[in-house]
N, C-alpha and C positions, 0 to 999 in steps of 0.2 A: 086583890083579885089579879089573878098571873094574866098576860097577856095573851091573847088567841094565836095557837100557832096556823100557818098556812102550809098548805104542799106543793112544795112546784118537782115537777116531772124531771128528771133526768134529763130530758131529750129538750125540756122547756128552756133548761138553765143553760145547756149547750148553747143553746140557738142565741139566746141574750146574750152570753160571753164572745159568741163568734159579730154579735152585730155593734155590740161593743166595741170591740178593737177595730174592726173595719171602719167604724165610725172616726175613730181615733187616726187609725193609718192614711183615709181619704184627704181630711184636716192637710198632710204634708205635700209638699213640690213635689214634682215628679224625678225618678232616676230612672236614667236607662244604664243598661251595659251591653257592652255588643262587641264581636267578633272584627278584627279590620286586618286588614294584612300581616303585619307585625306583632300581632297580639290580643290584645282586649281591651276595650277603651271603654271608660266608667265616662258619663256627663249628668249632670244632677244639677237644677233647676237651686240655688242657693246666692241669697244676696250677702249672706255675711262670710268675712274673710279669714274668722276664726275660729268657728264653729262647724267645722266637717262632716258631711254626709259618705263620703270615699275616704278609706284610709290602707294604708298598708297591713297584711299582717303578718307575713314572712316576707322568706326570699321571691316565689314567684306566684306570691297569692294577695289576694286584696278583696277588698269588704267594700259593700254599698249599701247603706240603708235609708228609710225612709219611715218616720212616722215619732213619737213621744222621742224626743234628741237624748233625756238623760238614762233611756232605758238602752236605748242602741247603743249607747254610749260604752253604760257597764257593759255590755257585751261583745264591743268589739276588745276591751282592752282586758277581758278575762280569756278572749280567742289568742289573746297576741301573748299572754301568760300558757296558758297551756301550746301554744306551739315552741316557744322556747324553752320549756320545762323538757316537752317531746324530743325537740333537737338534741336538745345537751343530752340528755341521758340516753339516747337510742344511737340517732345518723339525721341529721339534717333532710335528707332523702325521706326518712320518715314521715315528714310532717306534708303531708297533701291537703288538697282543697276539699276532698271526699271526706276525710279523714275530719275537718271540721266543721264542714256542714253536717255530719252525724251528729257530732257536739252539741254543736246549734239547737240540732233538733229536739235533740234529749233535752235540755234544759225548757225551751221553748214551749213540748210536751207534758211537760212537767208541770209548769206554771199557771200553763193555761186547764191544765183537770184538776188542779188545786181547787176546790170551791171556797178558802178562805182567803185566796190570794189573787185580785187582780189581775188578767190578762194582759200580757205585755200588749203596747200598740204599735207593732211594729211587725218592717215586714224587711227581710233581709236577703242580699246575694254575695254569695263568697264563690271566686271567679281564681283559675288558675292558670296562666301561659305555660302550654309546652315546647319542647324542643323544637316542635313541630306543627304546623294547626289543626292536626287532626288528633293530637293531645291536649289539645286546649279545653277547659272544662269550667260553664257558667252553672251554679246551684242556686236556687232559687227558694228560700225559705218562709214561709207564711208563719201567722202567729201563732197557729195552732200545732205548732212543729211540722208539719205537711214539708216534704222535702221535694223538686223537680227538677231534673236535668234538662236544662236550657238548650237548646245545641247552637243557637246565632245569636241568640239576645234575648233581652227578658228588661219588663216596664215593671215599676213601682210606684204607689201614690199616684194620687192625683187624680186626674182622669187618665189612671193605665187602658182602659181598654180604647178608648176611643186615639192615644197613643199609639198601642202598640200594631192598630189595624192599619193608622198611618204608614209604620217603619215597615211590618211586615209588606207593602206595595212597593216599595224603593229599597229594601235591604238590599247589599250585595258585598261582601269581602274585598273592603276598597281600601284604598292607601287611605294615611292618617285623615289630611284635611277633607278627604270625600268624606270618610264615617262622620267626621264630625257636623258635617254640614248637614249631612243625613240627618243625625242623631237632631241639631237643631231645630231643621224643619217639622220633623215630628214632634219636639216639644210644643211647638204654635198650634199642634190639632188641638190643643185643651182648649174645650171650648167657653171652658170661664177664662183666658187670656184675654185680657183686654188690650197688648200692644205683643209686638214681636221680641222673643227672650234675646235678651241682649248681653253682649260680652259680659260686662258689670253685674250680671246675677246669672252667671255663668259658673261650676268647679267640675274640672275635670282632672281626669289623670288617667294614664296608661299601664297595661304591664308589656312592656314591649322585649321580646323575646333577641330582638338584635343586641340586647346592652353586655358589656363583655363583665359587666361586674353579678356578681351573683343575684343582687337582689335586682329583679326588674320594674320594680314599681317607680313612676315619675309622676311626680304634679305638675300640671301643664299651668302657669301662668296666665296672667289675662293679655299680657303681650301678646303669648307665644297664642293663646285663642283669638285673638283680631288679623294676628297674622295669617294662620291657616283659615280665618273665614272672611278673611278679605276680597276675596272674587265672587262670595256669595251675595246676593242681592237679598237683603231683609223680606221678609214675609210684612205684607202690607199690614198695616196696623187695624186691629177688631174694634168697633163699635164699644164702648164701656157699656158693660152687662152687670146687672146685680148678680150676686150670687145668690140664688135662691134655692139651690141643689146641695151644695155644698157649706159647711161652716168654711167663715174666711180660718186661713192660716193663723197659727200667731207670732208674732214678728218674730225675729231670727236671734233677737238679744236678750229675747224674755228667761227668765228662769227654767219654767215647765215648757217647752217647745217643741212644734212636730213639725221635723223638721222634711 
């Protein structure tokens, strides 16, 4: 006796796959990326020291994601292969932050209208320093290839919205240690935080447009982050709250991780 087939709608199966990965992308810390004087400053909510949510992937472009670690994974480092592929055989000049976040998206588009392939669960920004700050360019990529030009900053994971209404009340194109201080306060609006994010589950990095060497991307240290937020006074510590909105995270060393 063959088994009874079922129909699900088009528009049904979308709706599952987009709540799907949302489900999956929420699981992760939060990142923000945001505009500061000098550049673009990535801060992303991460307790382990070896496992990267910001990375470089040319000269003055950098990646930030948030959600399933081994799938943002493969794709920062197939970003970082097709821009050197680009470089070499064209003009270094070639290779823009436009230029891969289209990338992103085609794959990302692709994956997700696959109906035999799982939804990636991830949610990505690929961010460029220019000459100048009004070249500067944050892309903002969803899982469903959906592509947004950013123009001050852009929240991922977590509780982004309840983040990002934070930042957008206190944003402002400040020197490094303000953005940063900025960028921390608004991590504490997540309102499943039960204390204030602290150096120690802190990773940041910069592309700072003043560096005289080609590539501009820096990782900023846990030093060099106590240091520039040493004048800021911690966010009072929250009440421990169950999570009952959100699946907890899973820890940062685990194998499958969203991160």
């Amino acid at each position: 006796m063959s088994a009874p087939m079922f129909y699900v709608s088009p528009e049904q199966q979308v709706k599952d796959r987009a709540e799907f990965a949302r489900a999956g992308i929420a699981r992760g810390r939060s990142v923000i990326v945001q505009r500061y004087r000098d550049g673009i400053l990535f801060v992303a909510e991460n307790h382990s020291q070896s496992l990267h949510k910001v990375s470089e992937i040319y000269d003055r472009i950098g990646f930030a994601a948030v959600g399933r670690y081994n799938e943002f994974d493969n794709l920062r480092i197939a970003g970082i292969r097709h821009a050197d592929i680009r470089g070499y055989a064209y003009d270094r000049r070639d290779v823009t932050g436009r230029m891969l976040a289209n990338a992103y998206a085609q794959v990302l588009g692709t994956i997700f209208s696959a109906v035999t392939e799982k939804p990636y669960e991830v949610e990505l920004a690929v961010a460029e320093v220019g000459r100048t700050a009004e070249q500067d360019q944050i892309f903002r990529l969803t899982f469903d290839g959906s592509i947004a030009d950013e123009r001050d900053f852009c929240v991922m994971g977590g509780a982004a919205e309840q983040i990002s209404a934070s930042l957008a009340e206190t944003f402002t194109v400040a020197s490094l240690p303000q953005a940063l201080a900025t960028a921390v306060r608004a991590l504490a609006a997540d309102p499943e935080q039960e204390t204030a994010v602290g150096v120690e589950a802190l990773e940041a990095a910069v592309l700072d447009r003043t560096r005289h060497q080609s590539r501009k991307f820096t990782r900023l240290s846990r030093a060099q982050l106590a240091a520039a937020l040493e004048p800021v006074q911690p966010a009072p510590a929250r009440s421990p709250r169950r999570r009952a909105n959100r699946p907890s995270a899973a820890p940062d060393a685990a194998p499958v991780q969203h991160g």
